[in-house]
Every structure is written in structure tokens, then in C-alpha cells.
C-alpha positions as CSV (number, residue, x, y, z in Angstrom):
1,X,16.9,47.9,-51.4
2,X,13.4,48.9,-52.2
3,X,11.6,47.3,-54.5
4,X,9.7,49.2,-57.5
5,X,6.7,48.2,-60.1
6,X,6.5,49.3,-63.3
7,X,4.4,52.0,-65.1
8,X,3.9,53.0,-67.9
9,X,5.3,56.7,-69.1
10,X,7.8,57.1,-67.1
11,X,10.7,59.7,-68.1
12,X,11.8,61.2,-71.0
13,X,8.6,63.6,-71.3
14,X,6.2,60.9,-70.7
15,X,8.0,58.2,-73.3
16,X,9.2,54.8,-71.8
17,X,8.9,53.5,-68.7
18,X,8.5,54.5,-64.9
19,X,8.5,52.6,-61.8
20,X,7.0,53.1,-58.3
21,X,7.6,52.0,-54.7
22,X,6.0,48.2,-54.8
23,X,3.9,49.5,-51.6
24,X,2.2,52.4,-53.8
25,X,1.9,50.2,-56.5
26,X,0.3,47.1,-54.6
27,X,-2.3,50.2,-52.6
28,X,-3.2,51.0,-56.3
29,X,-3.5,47.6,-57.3
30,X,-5.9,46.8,-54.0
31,X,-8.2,49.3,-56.0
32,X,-8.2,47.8,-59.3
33,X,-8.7,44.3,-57.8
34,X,-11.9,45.6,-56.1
35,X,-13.2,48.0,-59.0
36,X,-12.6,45.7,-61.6
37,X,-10.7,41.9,-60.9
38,X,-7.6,40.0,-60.3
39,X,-5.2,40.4,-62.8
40,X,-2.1,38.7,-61.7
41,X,-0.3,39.9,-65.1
42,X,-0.2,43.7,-63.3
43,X,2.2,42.2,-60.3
44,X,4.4,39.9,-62.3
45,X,4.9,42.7,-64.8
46,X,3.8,40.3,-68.2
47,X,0.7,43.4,-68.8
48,X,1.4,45.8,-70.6
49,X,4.2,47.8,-68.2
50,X,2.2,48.2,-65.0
51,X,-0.2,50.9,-64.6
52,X,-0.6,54.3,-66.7
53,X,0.0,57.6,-64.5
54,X,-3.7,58.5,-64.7
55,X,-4.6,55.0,-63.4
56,X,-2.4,55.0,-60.4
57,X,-3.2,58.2,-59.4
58,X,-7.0,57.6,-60.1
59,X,-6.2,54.2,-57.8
60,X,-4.5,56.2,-55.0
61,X,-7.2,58.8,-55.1
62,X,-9.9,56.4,-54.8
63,X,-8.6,54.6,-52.1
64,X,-8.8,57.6,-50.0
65,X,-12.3,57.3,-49.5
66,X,-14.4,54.3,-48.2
67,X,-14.5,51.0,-50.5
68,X,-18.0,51.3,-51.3
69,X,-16.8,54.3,-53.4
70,X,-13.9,53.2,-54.9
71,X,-15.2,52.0,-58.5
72,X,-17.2,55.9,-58.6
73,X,-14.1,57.8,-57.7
74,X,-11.9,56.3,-60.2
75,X,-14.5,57.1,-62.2
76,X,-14.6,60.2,-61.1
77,X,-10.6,61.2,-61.3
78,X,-10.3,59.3,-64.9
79,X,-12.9,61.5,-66.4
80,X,-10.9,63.7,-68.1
81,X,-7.9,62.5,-67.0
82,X,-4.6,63.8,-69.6
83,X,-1.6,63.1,-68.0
């Protein structure tokens, strides 16, 4: 079986929780570590629920381009952001 991570929002219109593939989530994470630091709490699930929506996709969008720009396209796609 596939493992999943949890975020935050998940059904119910937005209300409770979510999860995502632990591969997407870990890609996201590889962002947040660079951008901003290791935070161990976000993999063994003990802060609080894993990742917003905005976040991850502000993560995954980021990661798209080269490292050097990661912390200015989160930036970038979390201006804004309403999700």
C-alpha cells in the first residue's frame, strides 16, 4: 500500500484533514527544508497536520525551478494565495 502524509484541509469543503502520496509530500518538504529549516515534526506528523494546500502547492511549484529560486517562488505563489 501506498503510504500518505497529512495536510491540512482536506475534504468536507476544506474542513478536516487531507493526505497526500508520502513522495509528493517529502518533494514539498525538500522545499521547506531549503527555504526555511528542518522541521522533523512535518514527517512524523506531531505539527500541526502536515502542510496547508497553499503550502504544498507553493512547495511543488517552487521546486520546478532551480534551487537558487526556490525561497522567491514560494514567495511568489503564496502571495495571494486563498485556497
Amino acid at each position: 500500500m501506498n503510504e500518505v502524509m497529512p495536510i491540512q484541509g482536506g475534504g468536507n469543503h476544506g474542513l478536516g484533514q487531507g493526505q497526500v502520496s508520502k513522495p509528493v509530500y517529502m518533494a514539498a518538504y525538500e522545499v521547506y527544508r531549503s527555504v526555511f529549516s528542518e522541521q522533523q515534526a512535518l514527517i512524523t506528523g506531531n505539527c500541526r497536520g502536515g502542510f496547508g494546500k497553499a503550502e504544498l502547492v507553493a512547495f511543488l511549484y517552487a521546486r520546478s525551478f532551480p534551487k537558487a529560486e526556490w525561497r522567491e517562488r514560494v514567495d511568489e505563489a503564496l502571495t495571494g494565495a486563498r485556497i
